[in-house]
C-alpha positions, -999 to +999 in steps of 0.1 A: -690-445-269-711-468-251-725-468-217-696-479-191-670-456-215-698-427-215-695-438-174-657-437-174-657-399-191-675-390-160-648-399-138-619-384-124-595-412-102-561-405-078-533-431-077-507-443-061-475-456-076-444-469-068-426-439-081-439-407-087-432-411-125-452-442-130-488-452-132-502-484-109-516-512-127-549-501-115-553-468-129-533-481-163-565-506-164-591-480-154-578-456-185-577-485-212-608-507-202-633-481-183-622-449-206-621-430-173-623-394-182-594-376-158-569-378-135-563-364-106-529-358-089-514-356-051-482-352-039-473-387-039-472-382-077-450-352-080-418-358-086-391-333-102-404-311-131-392-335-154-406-369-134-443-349-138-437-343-176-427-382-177-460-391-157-483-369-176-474-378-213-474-415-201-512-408-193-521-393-220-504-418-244-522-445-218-554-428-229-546-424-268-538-456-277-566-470-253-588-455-283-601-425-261-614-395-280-601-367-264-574-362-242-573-369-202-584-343-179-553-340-155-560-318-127-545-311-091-548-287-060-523-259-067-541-229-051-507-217-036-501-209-003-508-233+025-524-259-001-500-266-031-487-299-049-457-288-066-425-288-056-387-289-063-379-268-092-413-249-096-423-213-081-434-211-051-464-185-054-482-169-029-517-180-015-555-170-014-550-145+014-518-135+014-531-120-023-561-111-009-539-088+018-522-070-009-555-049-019-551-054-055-572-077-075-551-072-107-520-095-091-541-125-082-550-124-123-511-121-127-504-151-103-530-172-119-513-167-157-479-178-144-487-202-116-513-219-146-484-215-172-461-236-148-489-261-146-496-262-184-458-266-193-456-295-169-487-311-189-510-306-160-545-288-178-571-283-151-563-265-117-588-267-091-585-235-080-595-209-074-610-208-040-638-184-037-657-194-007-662-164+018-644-166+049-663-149+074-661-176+101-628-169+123-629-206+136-631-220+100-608-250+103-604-260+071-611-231+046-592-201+064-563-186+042-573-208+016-598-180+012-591-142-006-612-126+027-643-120+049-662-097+022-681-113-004-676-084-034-636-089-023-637-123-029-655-126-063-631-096-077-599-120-066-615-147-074-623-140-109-590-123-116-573-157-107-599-176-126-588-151-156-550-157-155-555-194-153-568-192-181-551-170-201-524-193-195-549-223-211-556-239-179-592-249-171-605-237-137-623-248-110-648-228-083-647-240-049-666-250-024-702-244-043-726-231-026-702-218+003-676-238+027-660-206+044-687-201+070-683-239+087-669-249+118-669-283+108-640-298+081-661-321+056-626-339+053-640-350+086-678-348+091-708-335+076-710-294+079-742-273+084-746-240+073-781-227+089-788-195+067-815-183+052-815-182+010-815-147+012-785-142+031-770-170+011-773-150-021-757-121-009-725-135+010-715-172-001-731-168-038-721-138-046-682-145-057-700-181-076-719-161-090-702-134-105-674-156-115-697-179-136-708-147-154-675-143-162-670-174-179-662-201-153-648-236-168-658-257-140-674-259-107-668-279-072-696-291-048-690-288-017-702-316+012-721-291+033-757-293+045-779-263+036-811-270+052-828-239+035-824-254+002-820-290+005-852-302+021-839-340+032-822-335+064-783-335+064-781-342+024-743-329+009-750-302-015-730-324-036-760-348-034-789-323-039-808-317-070-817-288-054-786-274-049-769-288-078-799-286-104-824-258-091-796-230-077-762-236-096-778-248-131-816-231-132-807-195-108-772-190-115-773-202-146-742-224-149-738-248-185-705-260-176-690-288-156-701-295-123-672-315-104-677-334-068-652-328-043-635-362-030-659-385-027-640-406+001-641-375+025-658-382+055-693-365+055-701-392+021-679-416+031-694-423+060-730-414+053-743-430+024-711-444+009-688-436-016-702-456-048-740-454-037-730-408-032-715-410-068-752-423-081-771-397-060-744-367-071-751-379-109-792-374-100-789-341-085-771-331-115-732-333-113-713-346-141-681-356-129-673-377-096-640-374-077-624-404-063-590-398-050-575-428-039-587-467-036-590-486-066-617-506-049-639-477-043-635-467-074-646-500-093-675-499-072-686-462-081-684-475-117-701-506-112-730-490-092-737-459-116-737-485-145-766-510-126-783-478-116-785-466-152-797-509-164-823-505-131-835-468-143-829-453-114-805-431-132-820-423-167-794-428-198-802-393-210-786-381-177-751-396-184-759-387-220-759-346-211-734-349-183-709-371-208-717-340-237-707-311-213-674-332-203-665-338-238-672-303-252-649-290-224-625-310-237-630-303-266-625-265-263-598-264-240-574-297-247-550-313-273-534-343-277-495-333-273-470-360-272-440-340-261-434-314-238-406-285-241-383-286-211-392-272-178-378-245-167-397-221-142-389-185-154-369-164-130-401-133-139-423-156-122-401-157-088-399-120-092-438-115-094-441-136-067-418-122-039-437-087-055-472-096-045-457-112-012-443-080+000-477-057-009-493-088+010-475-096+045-488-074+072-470-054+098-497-046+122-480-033+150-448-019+161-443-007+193-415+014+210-395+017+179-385-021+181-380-024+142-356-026+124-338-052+144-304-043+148-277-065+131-249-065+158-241-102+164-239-095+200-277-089+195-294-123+210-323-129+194-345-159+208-364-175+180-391-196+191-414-217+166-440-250+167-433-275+145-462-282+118-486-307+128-516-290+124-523-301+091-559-302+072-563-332+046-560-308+021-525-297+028-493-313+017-475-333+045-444-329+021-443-290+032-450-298+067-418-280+079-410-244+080-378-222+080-380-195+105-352-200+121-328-203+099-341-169+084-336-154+116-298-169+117-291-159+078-292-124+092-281-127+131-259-159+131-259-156+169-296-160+173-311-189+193-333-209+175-352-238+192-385-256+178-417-264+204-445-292+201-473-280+184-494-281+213-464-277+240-473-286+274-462-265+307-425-287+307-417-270+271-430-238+279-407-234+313-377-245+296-384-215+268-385-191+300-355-204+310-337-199+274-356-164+272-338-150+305-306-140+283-322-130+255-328-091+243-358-099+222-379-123+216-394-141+181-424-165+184-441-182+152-473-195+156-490-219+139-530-219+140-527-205+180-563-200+180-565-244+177-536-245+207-540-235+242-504-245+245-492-223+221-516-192+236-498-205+272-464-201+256-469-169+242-484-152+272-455-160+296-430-148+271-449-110+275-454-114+308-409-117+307-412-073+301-387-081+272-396-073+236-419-097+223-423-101+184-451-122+169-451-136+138-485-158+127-475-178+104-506-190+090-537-180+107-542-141+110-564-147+139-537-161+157-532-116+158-558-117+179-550-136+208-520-112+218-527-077+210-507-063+235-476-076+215-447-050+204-442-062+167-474-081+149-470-100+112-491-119+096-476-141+066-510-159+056-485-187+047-456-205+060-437-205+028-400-200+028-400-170+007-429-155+022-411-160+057-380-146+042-399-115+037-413-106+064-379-120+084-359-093+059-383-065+070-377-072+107-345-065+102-354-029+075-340-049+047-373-050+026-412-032+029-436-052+033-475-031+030-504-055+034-533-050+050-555-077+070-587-092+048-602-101+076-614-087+108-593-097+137-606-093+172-591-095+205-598-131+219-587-125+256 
């Protein structure tokens, strides 16, 4: 290869198409004429099972007969849970914490073998995933369930046992947010994060799951674009842009000799800083190999373009690319093949079944006062079902799953229940009309989405206690939400507003299933 294709292997580019199925002329041309090394896809590209089968093989084929020596990287965010990318005829697995919840390490490994064998059979061959950042920061906006738990030994057990599955399955891995993103307050999607502690304290909490899951043989590892003063010595420099960080802890100290991917390198805290094209130089110095670009063809011309003059001016030396370029292609080389046809897709009915298993051992009933549960099933039993609609969305998630399906769960079993939807930050006007509603009701169902973010929400809730009629909580993403209301009579926590994991928990309401999870993290009473 020479330089700009050795370049191009150190690449990994999003598009957008006019159908899910196709590729844009720009990313066609970046494949054949930059040798770009991987692909990375969004929910704008996923189509049905057999639209992502058309889309992959077309890349791959783009890339073989563009002369390319070894297959495309294709990877995508399926960590399950509140941030997935397929859709319509896949399984719908359960997420970080909700597996996290179920106390048992070995399901997250048995997850992670038939989420990654969904992914594989769909020609999809690198997952980024799992998610091991510690979550020991209740305010977290951005990393929250996407996490196993608050306890760092937790965390690296679940962590690697996904990690394990994946790639049992043949899928290449990914660990996020190196060196730690889950005690922030800040979303990098947004700004620039700082997290303050000492090395020390570093190396026992946010390392510790990195680190025992590169011992276990980790494919692949994401920076993350925090600021760790105690390491990184220029004020507010991204990890991802820190030789320290990259070079001297994850390379020299941990010990890592595989790939070392950047997070989106159009998020906010680069974006905005130094730049897109001139942070995909700087990430190449501290010692990353591949640089993530997600979505404008212009920004990715100009990464290219400015890593290849910084190479001609020596500010990047050629033997730099030249290591970087031989730990890409020997990942490759170990973990892909050229395949030019894919079996049909059909997601297997034990994978739905494992599933809705761990989901059960997962959701938590924390409380259940007065005997409220089961619900009965008489239809002259008025249920009020009270829910925000979703648009508290992080830039990770998929607006596609925006919408939720509580209350239609709630009517499958008591057709007579009234089911009526709130703002996601309702004002007072909202919240008198659900008191109204709430008058000739016998109990009353409230969802919450991320109540800890919506002092309308927290309003809503409290005037429906202070009603003195049965009050049942269900938080449907955030277990912290938990503890805002602990004087409520029925507490769940679903991690996850899936419909089958609000199914679940809807079904053991009403004594039709068991659910046994226990909260990963510590909730405390906010009032």
């Amino acid at each position: 290869m020479d330089l700009k294709q050795k370049i191009g292997q150190l690449m990994v580019f999003g598009f957008k198409a006019e159908h899910p199925s196709k590729l844009s002329d720009e990313i066609k041309a970046l494949i054949e004429n930059h040798h770009i090394g991987g692909i990375i896809l969004f929910g704008r590209n996923i189509g049905t099972p057999e639209e992502i089968q058309e889309l992959t093989t077309t890349l791959q084929t783009t890339a073989k007969n563009a002369g390319q020596e070894q297959p495309l990287f294709i990877c995508i965010d399926q960590e399950n849970g509140v941030v997935r990318r397929l859709g319509e005829g896949t399984t719908v697995f359960p997420g970080a914490m909700l597996l996290g919840a179920t106390g048992e390490p070995e399901l997250a490994f048995e997850i992670g073998k038939a989420s990654g064998q969904e992914l594989l059979d769909l020609g999809i061959n690198w997952n980024l995933s799992p998610v091991v950042d510690v979550n020991n920061n209740p305010h977290n906006p951005v990393i929250d369930v996407r996490s196993f738990g608050e306890k760092p030994e937790m965390v690296a057990e679940f962590g690697k046992q996904l990690m394990k599955g994946m790639q049992a399955s043949g899928i290449i891995t990914t660990l996020k947010h190196f060196p730690g993103h889950g005690d922030t307050t800040v979303d990098s999607h947004l700004a620039l994060p700082v997290i303050p502690h000492e090395l020390e304290r570093l190396r026992k909490v946010e390392l510790l799951p990195f680190k025992e899951s590169i011992d276990s043989g980790a494919d692949t590892v994401m920076s993350s674009h925090v600021y760790f003063p105690s390491i990184e010595p220029e004020e507010n420099r991204p990890a991802t842009m820190s030789k320290a960080v990259m070079t001297g802890l994850l390379r020299e100290e941990l010990g890592f000799d595989g790939v070392i991917t950047t997070d989106c390198m159009e998020m906010k805290a680069i974006a905005d800083g130094i730049g897109t094209a001139q942070g995909a130089v700087e990430a190449i110095k501290a010692g990353v190999d591949l640089i993530m670009i997600s979505h404008l063809p212009t920004l990715q011309h100009e990464a290219i373009e400015r890593v290849f003059q910084a190479v001609l001016s020596g500010e990047i030396e050629e033997r730099t690319i030249d290591k970087a370029c031989e730990r890409v292609m020997k990942l490759k080389q170990n973990s892909l093949k050229w395949n030019d046809t894919l079996n049909e897709f059909i997601a297997k009915d034990t994978h739905k079944v494992i599933a809705e298993d761990v989901m059960k051992k997962g959701i938590t009933l924390q409380e259940n006062k007065k005997g409220l549960l089961p619900l009965p099933k008489e239809k002259d039993y008025r249920i009020l079902v009270i829910y925000p609609e979703n648009s508290y969305l992080t830039q990770v998630e998929d607006e596609r799953f925006a919408e939720h399906a509580l209350g239609e769960l709630v009517k499958e079993l008591n057709p007579a229940a009234k089911v009526v939807s709130v703002s996601q930050f309702p004002d007072q006007s909202e919240i008198d009309f659900m008191k109204v509603l709430a008058n000739s009701a016998d109990t009353i169902l409230v969802g919450t989405l991320s109540a800890t973010r919506s002092e309308g929400q927290q309003r809503l809730m409290q005037d429906m206690m202070n009603l003195h009629k049965p009050v049942i909580h269900i938080a449907m993403r955030s277990p912290y939400d938990l503890g805002l209301f602990p004087e409520t009579d029925v507490s769940v926590a679903t991690y996850e507003f899936t419909t089958p994991a609000l199914r679940l928990a809807v079904r053991a309401l009403f004594g039709l299933e068991k659910v046994t999870g226990t909260l990963p993290v510590t909730v405390q009473k906010m009032k």
